[in-house]
Kinemage of the C-alpha trace (Angstrom):
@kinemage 1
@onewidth
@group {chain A} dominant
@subgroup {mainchain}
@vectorlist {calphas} color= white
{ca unk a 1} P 0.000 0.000 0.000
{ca unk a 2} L 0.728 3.548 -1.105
{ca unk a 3} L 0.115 6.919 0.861
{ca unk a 4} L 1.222 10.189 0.125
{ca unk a 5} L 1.996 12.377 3.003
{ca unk a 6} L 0.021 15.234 2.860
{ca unk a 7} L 1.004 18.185 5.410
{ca unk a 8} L 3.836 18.696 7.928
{ca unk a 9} L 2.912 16.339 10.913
{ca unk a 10} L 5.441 14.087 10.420
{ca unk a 11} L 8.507 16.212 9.334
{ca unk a 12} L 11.030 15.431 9.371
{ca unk a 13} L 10.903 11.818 8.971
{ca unk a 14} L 8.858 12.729 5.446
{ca unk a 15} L 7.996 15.659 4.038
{ca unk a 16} L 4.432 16.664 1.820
{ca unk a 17} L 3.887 15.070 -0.987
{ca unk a 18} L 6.761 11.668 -0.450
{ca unk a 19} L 4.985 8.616 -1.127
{ca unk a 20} L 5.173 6.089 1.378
{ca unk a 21} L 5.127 2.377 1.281
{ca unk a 22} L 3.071 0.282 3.782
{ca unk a 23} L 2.153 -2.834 4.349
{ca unk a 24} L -1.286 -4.286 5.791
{ca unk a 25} L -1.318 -4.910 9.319
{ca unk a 26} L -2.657 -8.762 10.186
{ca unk a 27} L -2.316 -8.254 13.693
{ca unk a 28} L -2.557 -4.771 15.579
{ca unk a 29} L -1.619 -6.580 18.741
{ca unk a 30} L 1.654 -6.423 17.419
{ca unk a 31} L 2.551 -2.928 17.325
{ca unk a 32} L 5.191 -1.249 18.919
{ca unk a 33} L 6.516 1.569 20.146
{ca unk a 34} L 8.184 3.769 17.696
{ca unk a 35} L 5.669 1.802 14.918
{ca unk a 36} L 4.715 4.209 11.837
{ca unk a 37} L 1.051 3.553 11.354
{ca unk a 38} L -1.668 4.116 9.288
{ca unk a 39} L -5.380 4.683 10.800
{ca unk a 40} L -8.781 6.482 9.879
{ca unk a 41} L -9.210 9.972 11.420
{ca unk a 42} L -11.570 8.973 14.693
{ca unk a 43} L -12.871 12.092 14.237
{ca unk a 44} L -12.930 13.140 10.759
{ca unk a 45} L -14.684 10.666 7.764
{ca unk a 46} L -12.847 9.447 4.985
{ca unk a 47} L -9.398 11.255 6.089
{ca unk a 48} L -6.370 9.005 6.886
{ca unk a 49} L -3.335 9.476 8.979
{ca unk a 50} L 0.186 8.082 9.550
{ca unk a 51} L 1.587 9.029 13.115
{ca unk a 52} L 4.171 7.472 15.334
{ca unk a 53} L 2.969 4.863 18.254
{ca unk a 54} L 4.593 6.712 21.396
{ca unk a 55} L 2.328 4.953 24.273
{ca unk a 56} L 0.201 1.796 24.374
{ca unk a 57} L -2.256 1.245 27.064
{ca unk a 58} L -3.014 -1.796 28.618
{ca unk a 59} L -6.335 -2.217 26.990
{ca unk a 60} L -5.358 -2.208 23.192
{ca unk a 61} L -5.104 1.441 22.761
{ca unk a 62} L -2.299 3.664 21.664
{ca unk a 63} L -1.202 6.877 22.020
{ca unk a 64} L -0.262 8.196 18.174
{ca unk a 65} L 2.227 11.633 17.537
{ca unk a 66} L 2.752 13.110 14.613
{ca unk a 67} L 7.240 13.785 14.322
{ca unk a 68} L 6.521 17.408 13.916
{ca unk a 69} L 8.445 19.085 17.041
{ca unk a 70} L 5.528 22.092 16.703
{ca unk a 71} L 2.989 20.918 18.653
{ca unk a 72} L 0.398 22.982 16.237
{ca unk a 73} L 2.149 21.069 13.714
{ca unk a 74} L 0.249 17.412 13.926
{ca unk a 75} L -2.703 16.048 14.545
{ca unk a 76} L -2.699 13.680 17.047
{ca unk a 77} L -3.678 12.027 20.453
{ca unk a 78} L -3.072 15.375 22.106
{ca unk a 79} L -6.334 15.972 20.148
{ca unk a 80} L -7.930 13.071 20.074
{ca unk a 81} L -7.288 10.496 22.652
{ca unk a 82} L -5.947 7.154 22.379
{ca unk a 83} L -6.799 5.017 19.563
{ca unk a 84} L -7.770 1.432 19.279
{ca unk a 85} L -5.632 -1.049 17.835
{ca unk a 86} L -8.373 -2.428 15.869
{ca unk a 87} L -8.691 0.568 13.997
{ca unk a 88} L -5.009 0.158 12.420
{ca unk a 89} L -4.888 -0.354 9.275
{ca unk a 90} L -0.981 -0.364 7.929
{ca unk a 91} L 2.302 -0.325 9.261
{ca unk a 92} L 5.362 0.753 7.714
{ca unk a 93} L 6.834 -1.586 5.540
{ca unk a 94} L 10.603 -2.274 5.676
């Protein structure tokens, strides 16, 4: 799977407009911290985003961060909460 980066969130690691490979994820009770993943928008229909895994809960939720050191630069957990595991839909592929 293919995903262009769209935004700042997760500069430096990429930039707008690289295209990033991923690959399904077959089991989100697998990820781990430091894990690049790719999730629907809880909050937000039909909008995507790739953040970092910085925290996972006990109870199969993580906390997600965009790379962007300006905290008005991402998106994230800070915003939205934890996420669910289940709700993962790609990791980044090696």
């Amino acid at each position: 799977m293919r995903f262009t980066i769209r935004g700042s969130s997760m500069f430096p690691t990429y930039r707008d407009g690289d295209s990033v490979s991923f690959k399904k994820i077959r089991d989100p009770l697998n990820i781990t911290i430091g894990d690049i993943i790719v999730f629907p928008h809880p909050l937000k229909e039909d909008f995507m985003l790739i953040k970092r895994v910085k925290k996972i809960s006990g109870n199969n939720k993580v906390f997600v961060e965009g790379d962007n050191k300006d905290i008005l630069g991402s998106e994230d957990s800070h915003n939205f909460g934890l996420i669910n595991c289940n709700t993962i839909i790609a990791i980044r592929g090696n």
